[in-house]
C-alpha distance (Angstrom), angle and dihedral (degrees) to the residues before:
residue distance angle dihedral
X1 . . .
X2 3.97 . .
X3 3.30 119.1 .
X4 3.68 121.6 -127.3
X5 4.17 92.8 -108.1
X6 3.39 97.1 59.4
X7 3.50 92.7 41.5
X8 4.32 88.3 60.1
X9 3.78 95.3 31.1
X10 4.51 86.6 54.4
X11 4.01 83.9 43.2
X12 3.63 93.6 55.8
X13 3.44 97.4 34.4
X14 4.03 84.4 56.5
X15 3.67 90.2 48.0
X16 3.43 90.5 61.2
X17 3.03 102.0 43.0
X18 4.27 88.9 46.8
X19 4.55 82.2 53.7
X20 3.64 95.1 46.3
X21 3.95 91.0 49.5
X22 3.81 85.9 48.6
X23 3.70 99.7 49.2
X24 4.41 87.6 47.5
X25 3.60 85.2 53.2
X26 3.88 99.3 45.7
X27 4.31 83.9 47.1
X28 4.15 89.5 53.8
X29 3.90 83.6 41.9
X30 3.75 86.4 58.1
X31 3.74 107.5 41.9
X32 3.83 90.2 45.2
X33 3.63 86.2 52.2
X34 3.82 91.3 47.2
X35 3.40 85.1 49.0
X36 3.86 104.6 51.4
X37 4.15 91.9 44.9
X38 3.85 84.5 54.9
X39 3.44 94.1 54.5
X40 3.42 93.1 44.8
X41 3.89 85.6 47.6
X42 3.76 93.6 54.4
X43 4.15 92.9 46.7
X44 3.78 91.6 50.2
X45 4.06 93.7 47.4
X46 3.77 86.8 45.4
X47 3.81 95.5 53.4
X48 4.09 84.4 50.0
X49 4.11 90.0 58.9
X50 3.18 92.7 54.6
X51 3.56 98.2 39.0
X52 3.66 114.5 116.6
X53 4.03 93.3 -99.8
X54 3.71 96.3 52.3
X55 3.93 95.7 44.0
X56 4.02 93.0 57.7
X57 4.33 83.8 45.5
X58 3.98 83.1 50.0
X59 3.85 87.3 40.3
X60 4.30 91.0 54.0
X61 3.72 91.7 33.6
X62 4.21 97.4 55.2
X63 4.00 91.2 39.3
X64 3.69 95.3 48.5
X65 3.69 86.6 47.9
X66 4.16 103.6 47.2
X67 4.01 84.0 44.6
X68 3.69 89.9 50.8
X69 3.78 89.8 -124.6
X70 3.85 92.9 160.2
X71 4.06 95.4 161.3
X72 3.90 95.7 45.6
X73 3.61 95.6 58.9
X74 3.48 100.3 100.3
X75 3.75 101.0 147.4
X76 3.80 119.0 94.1
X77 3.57 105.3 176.6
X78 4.15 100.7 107.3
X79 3.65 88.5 53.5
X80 3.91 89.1 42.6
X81 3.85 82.9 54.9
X82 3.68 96.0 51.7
X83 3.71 93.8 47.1
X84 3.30 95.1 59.3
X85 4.07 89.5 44.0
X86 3.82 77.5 60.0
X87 3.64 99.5 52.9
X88 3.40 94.1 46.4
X89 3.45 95.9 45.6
X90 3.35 96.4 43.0
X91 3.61 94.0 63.8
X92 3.52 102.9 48.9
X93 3.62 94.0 -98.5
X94 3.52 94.2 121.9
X95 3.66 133.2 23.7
X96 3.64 116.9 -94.7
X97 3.98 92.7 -145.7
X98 3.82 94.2 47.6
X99 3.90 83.7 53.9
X100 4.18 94.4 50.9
X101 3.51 81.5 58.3
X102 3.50 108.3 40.8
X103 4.26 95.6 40.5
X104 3.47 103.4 -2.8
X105 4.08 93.6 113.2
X106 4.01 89.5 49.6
X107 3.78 100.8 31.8
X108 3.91 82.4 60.2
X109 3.83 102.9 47.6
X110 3.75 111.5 31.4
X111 4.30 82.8 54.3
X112 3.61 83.2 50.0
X113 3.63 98.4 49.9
X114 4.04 95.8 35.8
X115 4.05 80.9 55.1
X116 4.15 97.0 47.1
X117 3.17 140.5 84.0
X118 3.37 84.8 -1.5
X119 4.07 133.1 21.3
X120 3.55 108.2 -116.7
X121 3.70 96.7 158.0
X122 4.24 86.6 47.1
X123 3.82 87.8 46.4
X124 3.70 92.9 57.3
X125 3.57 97.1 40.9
X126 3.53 87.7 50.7
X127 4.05 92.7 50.5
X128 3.49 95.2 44.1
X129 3.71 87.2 45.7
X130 4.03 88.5 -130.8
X131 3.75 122.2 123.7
X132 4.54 83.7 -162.3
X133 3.87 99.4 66.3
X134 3.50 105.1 121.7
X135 3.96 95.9 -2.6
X136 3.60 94.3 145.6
X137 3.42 96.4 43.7
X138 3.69 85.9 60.2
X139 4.10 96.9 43.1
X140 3.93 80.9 51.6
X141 3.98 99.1 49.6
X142 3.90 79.5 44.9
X143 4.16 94.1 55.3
X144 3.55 85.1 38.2
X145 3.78 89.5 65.9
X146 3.93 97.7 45.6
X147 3.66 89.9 53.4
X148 3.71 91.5 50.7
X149 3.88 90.7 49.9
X150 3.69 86.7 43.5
X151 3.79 94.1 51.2
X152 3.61 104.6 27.0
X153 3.60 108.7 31.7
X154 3.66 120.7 -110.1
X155 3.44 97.1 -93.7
X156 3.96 92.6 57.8
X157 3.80 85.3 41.2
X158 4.00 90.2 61.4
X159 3.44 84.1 57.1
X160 3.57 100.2 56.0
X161 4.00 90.7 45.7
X162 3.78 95.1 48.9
X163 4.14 120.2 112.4
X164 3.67 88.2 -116.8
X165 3.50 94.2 61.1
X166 3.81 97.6 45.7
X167 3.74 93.1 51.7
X168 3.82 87.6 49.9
X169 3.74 90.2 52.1
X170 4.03 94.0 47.4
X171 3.76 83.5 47.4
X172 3.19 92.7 62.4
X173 3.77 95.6 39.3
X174 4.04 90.4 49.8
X175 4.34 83.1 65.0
X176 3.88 104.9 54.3
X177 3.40 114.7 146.7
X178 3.90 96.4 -116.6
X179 4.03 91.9 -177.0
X180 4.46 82.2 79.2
X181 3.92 116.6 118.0
């Protein structure tokens, strides 16, 4: 026969054991969650760059820089983008990996070539007499980077950072097909 001690000390031991189980399966709940609305997140800004609106500003944006048109860039909206990327990103809103995939190529080279041969991100902080514009943008070019040497090796990484590499990618931009709906 069981006395009545052990009888209330295995009940609350199963009790415990019965919340604990709950609260590890209300945690999975939420990460998986977390993870599906980022996901989601990441498809719907993805169908917005290449919505028709973004591709002509990615259109004017990659021209003006290949023909070193500095002063007629007057369309901020790609950087805009990435910023916001950044933000979100940034704060764990979306995942960082599904982000490398999605914009990782782009992220990369337009900060690149809106930060050489000439400072376009310093010029407009400078302007606008705040050292923030496009801070995110930049933390995200910067992640961007890590992943790559992470993922690709730094060798293969150099690659992908190199000037040839962001003119081929503007080049490329410069020639969307605009007509796409």
């Amino acid at each position: 026969m069981v006395d009545t001690g052990t009888l209330t000390a295995i009940a609350a031991g199963s009790s415990w054991a019965l919340a604990i189980g709950t609260l590890l399966i209300l945690y999975w709940q939420g990460r998986l969650a977390q993870r599906l609305n980022s996901a989601n997140a990441v498809l719907e800004l993805r169908q917005q760059f290449d919505s028709p609106r973004m591709r002509r500003a990615r259109h004017h944006l990659s021209t003006r820089l290949l023909n070193n048109q500095h002063e007629d860039i007057t369309s901020v909206e790609v950087a805009t983008f990435f910023e916001l990327v950044g933000a979100l990103t940034h704060r764990r809103v979306l995942d960082e990996d599904l982000i490398w995939e999605a914009f990782g190529t782009w992220v990369v080279n337009y900060y690149t070539a809106m930060r050489a041969p000439v400072d376009l991100i310093g010029r407009a902080r400078t302007s606008l007499q705040d050292p923030l514009v496009f801070h995110e943008f930049e933390w995200l070019s910067g992640r961007i980077k890590s992943i790559d040497h992470r993922m690709l090796g730094r060798t293969h990484a150099q690659v992908v950072e190199s000037p040839n590499e962001v003119r081929a990618i503007l080049g490329r931009e410069s020639t969307l097909d605009l007509d796409v709906s």
